[in-house]
C-alpha positions, 0 to 999 in steps of 0.5 A: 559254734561259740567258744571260750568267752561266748566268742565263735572259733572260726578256726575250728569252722575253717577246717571242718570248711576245708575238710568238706571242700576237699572230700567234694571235690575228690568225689568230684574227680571220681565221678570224673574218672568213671565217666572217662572210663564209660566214655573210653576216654582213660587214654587206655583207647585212642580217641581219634584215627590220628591219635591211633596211627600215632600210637601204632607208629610209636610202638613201631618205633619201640619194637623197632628200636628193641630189635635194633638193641638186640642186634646191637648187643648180639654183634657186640659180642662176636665183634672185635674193634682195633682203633689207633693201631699205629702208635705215635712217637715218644715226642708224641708230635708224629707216628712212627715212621715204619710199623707192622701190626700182626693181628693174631688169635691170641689178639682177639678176645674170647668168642670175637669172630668179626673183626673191624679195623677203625680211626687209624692213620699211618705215614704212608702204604709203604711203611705202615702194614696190617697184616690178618695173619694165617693162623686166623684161619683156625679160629673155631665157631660152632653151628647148631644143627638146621631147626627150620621145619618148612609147611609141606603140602600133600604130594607138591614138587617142593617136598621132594627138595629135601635137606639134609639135616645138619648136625652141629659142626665146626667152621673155620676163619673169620666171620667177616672183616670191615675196614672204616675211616683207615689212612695212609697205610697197606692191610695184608689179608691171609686168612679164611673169611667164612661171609667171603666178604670185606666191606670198606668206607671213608678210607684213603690212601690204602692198599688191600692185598689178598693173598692166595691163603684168604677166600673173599669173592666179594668186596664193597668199597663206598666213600674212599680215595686212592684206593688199591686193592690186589689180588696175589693168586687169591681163589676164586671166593669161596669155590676156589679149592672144591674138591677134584675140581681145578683151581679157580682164581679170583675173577674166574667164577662170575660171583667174583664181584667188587661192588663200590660207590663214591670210589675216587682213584681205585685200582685193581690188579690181579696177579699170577705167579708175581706177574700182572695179569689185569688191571682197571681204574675206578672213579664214580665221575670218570664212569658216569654216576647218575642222580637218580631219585633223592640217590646222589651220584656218590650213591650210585653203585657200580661192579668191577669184576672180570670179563672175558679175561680183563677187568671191567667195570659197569653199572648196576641197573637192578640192585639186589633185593633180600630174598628172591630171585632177584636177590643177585644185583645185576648189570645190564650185560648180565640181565641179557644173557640171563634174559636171552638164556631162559628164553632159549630154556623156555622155546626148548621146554615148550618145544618138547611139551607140545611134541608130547602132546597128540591131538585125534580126530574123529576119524582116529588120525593125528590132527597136524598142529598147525590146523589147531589154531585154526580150529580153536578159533572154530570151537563156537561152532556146532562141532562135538568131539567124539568121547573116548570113553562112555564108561569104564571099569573100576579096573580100568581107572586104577591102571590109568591112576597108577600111570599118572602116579608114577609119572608124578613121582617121576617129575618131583624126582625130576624136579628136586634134581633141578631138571625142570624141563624133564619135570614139566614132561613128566607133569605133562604125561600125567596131565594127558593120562589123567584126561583118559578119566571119565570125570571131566567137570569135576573139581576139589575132591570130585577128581579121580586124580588131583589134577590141581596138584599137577598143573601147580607142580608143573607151574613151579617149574615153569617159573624155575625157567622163567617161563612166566605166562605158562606157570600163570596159565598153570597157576590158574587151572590149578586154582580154578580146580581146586580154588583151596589149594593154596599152593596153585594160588601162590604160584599164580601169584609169584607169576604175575610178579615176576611179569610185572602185573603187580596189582593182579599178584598181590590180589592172588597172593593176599588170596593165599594169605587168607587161606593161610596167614602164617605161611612166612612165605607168602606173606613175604612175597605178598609185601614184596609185591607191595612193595614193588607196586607202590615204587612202579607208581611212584615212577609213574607219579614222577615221570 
């Protein structure tokens, strides 16, 4: 292009240059972008197994942390926090020497039901109170009515449990209480505390008084000093003033429990009618912490409660999980009564299941019980028993049909009343009239009568009892007869669980899950057993 003069205008060249390079590679970066995205490769899917498991952990981490903010946010707006509750001098060198603060309901804010005492410092036990005073106890909190509508399975025991459902009503007292990094001063307790329940840590040199208007049957104390906690004619938790019952004092029922780790110095002291009736020291090195794992010995968690009439204290062996009936932390004492009490629960149950049971011989009379184990041995032989019934009459079954109804509504009565031995003889009578009907090999809905229903019902009562290997025998007699009623599977699966065979129970309860994965509870149970298999293997690994 020639310009002005005959001369070339490379401006005007150089701009439509850059135009043209510009527009190439904009056309270059789309071409780019649609191959990306035919290839998978926009960074809207994970290019990699790694790059998948990092992005699954991330949104981990993000709903994690959402839940986290929402309990945050739902526990800031019933907790009230007091800090520096002792004020200092005019000279502003020292504390006041003698000070008492009365925390009352005009002192809390609207809604605040949970109270935490934090970062205060006194001048001594004697001369620096806190005080939670009675008129706490009247502080309102409202309850919905119960919303949870649990899955019910056609005539299983467990729909017989019913409860009743709540209508919206008032509780009184405080929700909980939490004590943290408070020194040098005495805390009074008098008022009601719905949770039952006071938690402290990192405190020293402080007294907890509970006095006999204030309900707590459990305390948590971990990483304190010099620390002493009174009970002044204080009930027994929450069961001390049932009605038309006699009073109970702390100590009395066996939920009356101190739990504590990393104690340094404590005392208890339970007194009646202002005299000392017992007491105990607590340190976490006087009483033998144990390192355990990556736990270190300010870890380890111990109970201090009464025992026969003293207070002692003793060491956890099994901490309490969630749910469950494993949910309660035990000692080793309590684990042998608890051992030596289903035991003698599960020798009764059987004891009188088998003296319901009749076997007849060929000849019409009873076969003495103690010949049975000599003839199952002898089954591979060429013996055949005689039927009882060839045929029988449409009349005939519905009579038996309508025995083993009765008898089955007779167990779930038995069952929801928390009678398990009479419900398993009750199950055990159907079973037994049910073997009268003509349809031997039948399974599902080939059977006259759902026996699958029975022996399921019957294997959660074996289980209520700790009667394990009966509830798997039950668990798997209901599955082999019907293999779809997942009740049956379940149950064999929390049998195998609470045996400890845990790679068998996960594979019954993921077989459950498969059946129905949005049953909350055993998908629940089956993580547990997960759970609990990976610890059993890793004590393996480390031993």
């Amino acid at each position: 292009m020639s310009g002005l003069a005959g001369r070339t205008d490379y401006e005007t060249w150089q701009k439509k240059t850059t135009a043209l390079v510009d527009q190439a590679e904009e056309d270059d970066e789309k071409e780019k972008e649609e191959s990306r995205k035919a290839l998978g490769l926009d960074g809207k899917y994970a290019v990699s197994q790694a790059e998948a498991e990092e992005r699954q952990k991330a949104q981990g981490v993000e709903k994690m942390r959402k839940t986290v903010d929402k309990y945050r946010e739902r526990e800031g707006s019933i907790m009230q926090t007091y800090a520096n509750l002792f004020p200092d001098k005019e000279d502003g060198n020292s504390k006041d020497s003698s000070h008492v603060i009365r925390l009352t309901r005009d002192r809390l804010d609207a809604g605040k039901r949970v109270v935490t005492i934090s970062d205060t410092n006194g001048c001594s036990e004697e001369s620096n109170k806190i005080i939670l005073t009675q008129d706490l106890s009247l502080l309102e909190s409202k309850l919905d009515s119960n919303k949870n509508n649990e899955k019910k399975y056609n005539d299983d025991a467990e729909n017989d449990v019913q409860e009743k459902p709540q209508q919206e009503r008032t509780i009184y007292g405080l929700i909980k209480l939490f004590i943290s990094n408070v020194h040098n001063c005495t805390i009074v307790v008098r008022c009601k505390i719905i949770s039952g329940t006071v938690e402290l840590s990192h405190c020293s040199n402080v007294t907890i008084k509970l006095e006999k208007e204030t309900t707590v049957p459990t305390l948590q104390a971990d990483l304190c000093e010099n620390l002493s906690i009174q009970f002044y004619d204080t009930p027994s938790g929450l069961k001390g003033n049932l009605p038309g019952k006699s009073k109970l004092f702390w100590g009395d029922d066996k939920d009356d429990r101190i739990f504590h780790a990393g104690i340094k110095g404590m005392k208890v002291a339970i007194f009646r009618d202002g005299f000392l009736e017992t007491e105990c020291s607590c340190d976490y090195t006087k009483d033998a912490a144990e390192v355990i794992g990556n736990a270190t010995k300010e870890e380890y968690q111990f109970i201090t409660s009464v025992i026969d009439g003293s207070l002692q204290t003793e060491k956890v062996v099994r901490n309490g999980s969630a749910t469950g009936k494993n949910a309660r932390a035990m000692t080793q004492r309590e684990l042998d009564i608890e051992k030596m009490r289903r035991d003698e629960a599960a020798k009764i149950v059987v004891a009188k299941a088998e003296d319901m049971i009749k076997i007849i011989g060929k000849d019409g009379r009873e076969v003495p019980k103690k010949n049975q184990i000599i003839q199952d041995k002898e089954k591979k032989k060429d013996e055949k028993y005689e039927e009882i019934y060839t045929s029988m009459s449409k009349s005939e079954i519905d009579s038996i049909v309508a025995g083993c109804e009765q008898d089955k509504k007779r167990g779930n009565e038995a069952f929801s009343a928390g009678e398990y031995g009479q419900a398993i003889l009750h199950y055990t009578l159907v079973l037994d009239k049910a073997e009268e009907l003509p349809d031997k090999g039948e399974t599902g809905d080939g059977q006259l009568f759902p026996r699958h229903i029975i022996f399921s019902n019957r294997s959660a009562a074996f289980l209520k009892l700790g009667a394990h290997e009966k509830a798997l025998d039950d668990g798997i007699k209901a599955e082999k007869l019907n293999p779809t009623y997942v009740k049956g599977v379940f149950r064999k699966g929390l049998a195998l669980h609470a045996m400890g065979r845990y790679q068998e129970a996960i594979q019954a309860l993921a077989a459950a899950n498969k059946v129905e994965p949005k049953n909350k509870q055993i998908k629940q149970a089956l993580q547990f057993a997960e759970v609990r298999m990976t610890q059993e293997t890793r004590k393996r690994m480390n031993s």
